[in-house]
C-alpha positions as CSV (number, residue, x, y, z in Angstrom):
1,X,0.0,0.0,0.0
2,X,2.5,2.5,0.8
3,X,5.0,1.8,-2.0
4,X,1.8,2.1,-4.5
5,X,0.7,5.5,-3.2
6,X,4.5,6.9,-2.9
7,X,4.4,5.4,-6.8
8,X,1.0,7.3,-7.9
9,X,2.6,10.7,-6.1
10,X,5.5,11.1,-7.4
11,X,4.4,9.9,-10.8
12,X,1.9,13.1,-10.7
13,X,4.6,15.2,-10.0
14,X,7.0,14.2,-12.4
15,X,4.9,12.9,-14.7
16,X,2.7,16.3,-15.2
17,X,5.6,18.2,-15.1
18,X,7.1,16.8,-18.0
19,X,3.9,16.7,-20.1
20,X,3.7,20.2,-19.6
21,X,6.7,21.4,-21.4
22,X,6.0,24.2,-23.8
23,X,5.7,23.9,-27.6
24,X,5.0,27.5,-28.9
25,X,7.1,30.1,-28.8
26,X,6.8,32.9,-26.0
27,X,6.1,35.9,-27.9
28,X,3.7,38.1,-28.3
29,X,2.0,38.8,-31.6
30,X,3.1,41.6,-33.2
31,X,-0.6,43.2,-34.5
32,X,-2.2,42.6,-31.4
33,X,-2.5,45.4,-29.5
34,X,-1.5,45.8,-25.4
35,X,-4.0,47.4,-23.5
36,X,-3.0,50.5,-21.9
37,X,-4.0,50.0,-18.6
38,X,-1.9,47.3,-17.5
39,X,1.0,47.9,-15.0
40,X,3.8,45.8,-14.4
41,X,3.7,43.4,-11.9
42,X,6.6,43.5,-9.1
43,X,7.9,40.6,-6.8
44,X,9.6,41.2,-3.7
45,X,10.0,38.7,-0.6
46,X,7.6,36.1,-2.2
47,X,4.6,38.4,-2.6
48,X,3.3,40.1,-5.7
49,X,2.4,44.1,-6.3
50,X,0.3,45.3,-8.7
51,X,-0.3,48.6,-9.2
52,X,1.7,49.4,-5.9
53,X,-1.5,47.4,-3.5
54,X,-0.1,44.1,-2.5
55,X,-1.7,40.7,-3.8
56,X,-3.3,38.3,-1.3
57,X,-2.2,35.1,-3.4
58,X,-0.9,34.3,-6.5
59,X,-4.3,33.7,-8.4
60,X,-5.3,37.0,-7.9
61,X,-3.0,37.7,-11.0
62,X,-5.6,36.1,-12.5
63,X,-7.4,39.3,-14.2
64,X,-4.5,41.6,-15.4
65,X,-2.9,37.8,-17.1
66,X,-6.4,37.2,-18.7
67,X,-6.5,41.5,-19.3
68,X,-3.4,40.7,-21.9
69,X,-4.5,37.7,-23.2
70,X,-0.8,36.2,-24.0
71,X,-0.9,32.3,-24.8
72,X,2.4,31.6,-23.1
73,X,1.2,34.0,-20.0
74,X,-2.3,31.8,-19.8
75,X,-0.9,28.7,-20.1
76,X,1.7,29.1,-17.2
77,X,-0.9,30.3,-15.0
78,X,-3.5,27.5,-16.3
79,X,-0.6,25.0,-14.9
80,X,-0.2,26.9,-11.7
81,X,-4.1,26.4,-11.5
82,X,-4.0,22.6,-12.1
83,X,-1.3,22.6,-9.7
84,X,-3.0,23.7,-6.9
85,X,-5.9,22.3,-7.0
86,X,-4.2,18.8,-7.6
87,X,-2.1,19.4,-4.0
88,X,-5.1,20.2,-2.4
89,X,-6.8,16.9,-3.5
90,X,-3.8,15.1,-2.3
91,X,-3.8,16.9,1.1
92,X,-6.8,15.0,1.8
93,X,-5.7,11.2,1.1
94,X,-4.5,10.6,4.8
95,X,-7.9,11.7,5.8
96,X,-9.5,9.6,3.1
97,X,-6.9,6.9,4.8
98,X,-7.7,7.1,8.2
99,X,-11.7,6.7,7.3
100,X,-11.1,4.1,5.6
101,X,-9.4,2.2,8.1
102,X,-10.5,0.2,10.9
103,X,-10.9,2.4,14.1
104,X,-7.9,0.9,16.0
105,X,-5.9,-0.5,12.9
106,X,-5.1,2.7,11.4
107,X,-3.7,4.5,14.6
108,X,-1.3,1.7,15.3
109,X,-0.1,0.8,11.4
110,X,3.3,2.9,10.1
111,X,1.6,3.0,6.6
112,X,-0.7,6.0,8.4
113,X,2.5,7.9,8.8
114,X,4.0,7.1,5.6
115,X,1.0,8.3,3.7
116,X,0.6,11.4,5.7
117,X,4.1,12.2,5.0
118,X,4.0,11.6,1.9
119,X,1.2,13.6,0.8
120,X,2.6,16.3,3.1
121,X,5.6,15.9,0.3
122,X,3.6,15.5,-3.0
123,X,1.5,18.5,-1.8
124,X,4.5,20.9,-0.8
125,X,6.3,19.7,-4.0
126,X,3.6,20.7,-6.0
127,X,3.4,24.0,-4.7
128,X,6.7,24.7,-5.2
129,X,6.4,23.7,-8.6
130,X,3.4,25.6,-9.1
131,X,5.0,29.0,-7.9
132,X,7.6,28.5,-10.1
133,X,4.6,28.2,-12.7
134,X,3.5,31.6,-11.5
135,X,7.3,33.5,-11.5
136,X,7.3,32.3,-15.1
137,X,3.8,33.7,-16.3
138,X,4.8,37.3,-14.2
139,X,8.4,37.1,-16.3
140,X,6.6,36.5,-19.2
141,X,3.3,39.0,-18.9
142,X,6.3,42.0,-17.7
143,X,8.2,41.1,-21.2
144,X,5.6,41.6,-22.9
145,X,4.7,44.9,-20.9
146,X,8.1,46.0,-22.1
147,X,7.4,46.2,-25.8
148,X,7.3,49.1,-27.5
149,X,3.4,50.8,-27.6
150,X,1.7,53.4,-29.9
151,X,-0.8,55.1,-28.6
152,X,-3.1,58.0,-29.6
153,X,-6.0,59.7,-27.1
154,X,-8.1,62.3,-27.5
155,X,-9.4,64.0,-24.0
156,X,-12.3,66.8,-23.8
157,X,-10.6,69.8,-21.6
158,X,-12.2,70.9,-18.6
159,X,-15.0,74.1,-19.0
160,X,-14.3,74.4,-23.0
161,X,-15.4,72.4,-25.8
162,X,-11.6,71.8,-27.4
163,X,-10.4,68.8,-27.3
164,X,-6.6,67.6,-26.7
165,X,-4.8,64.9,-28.9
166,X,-2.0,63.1,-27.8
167,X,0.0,60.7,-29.7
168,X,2.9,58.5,-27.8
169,X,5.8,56.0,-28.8
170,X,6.9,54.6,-25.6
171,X,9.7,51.9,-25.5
172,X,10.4,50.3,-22.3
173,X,13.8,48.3,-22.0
């Protein structure tokens, strides 16, 4: 039993990490146009700012990846998704165990500890791979931030009826 269940966990680790190796390439299309709005995203001590306010968790980078709409930026954070929600599934198995046990049998057997250790370890290493999943979609969705915009706006001024234009070349390095 607990050879088979170490066997199924770290064949979901390693096995979904290797399935999930990119094919495309990681660029942006060049006629597609970046919304303006959009602000870099910054990482410092683990944590993720956007727009200078402070994210709770990594998926609420949800809305400024889907706001760009980048295929290499979505599917990072679609595996980071996946990720997560696999650990969390797994974090339950020594629950799951232990009900399925008879009352006495399950407290005294080793195999209780070596399945709650292990998922303990299939659940951390899928975070950690997940995260990583998440520092690669932010690399990616600031790249793509970074290329050069054209921009034009026109703006009603305040107590006349002109109007201002404004036409912009930015290039960020």
């Amino acid at each position: 039993m607990r050879t088979i269940l170490l066997s199924i966990g770290l064949m979901t680790v390693f096995g979904f990490a290797r399935a999930q190796q990119p094919t495309d390439p990681s660029f942006y299309k060049p006629g597609t146009a970046i919304p303006a709005h959009l602000k870099p995203i910054e990482r410092s001590y683990g944590a993720y700012f956007y727009g200078g306010k402070r994210l709770r968790s990594p998926t609420s980078l949800e809305i400024p990846f889907n706001e760009l709409n980048e295929p290499t930026v979505n599917r990072h954070f679609r595996r980071f998704r996946t990720l997560n929600t696999i650990g969390q599934a797994v974090a339950v198995v020594p629950l799951i165990y232990v009900l399925a046990q008879p009352r006495n049998q399950a407290a005294r057997s080793g195999e209780y500890w070596t399945v709650y250790f292990g998922s303990i370890g299939v659940t951390l290493g899928l975070t950690l791979i997940g995260n990583g999943q998440v520092r690669k979609a932010v690399t990616q969705y600031n790249r793509t931030l970074a290329l050069t915009r054209l921009g034009f706006s026109a703006q009603p001024l305040p107590g006349t009826t002109q109007t201002a234009l404004g036409f912009s070349l930015s290039h960020r390095l």
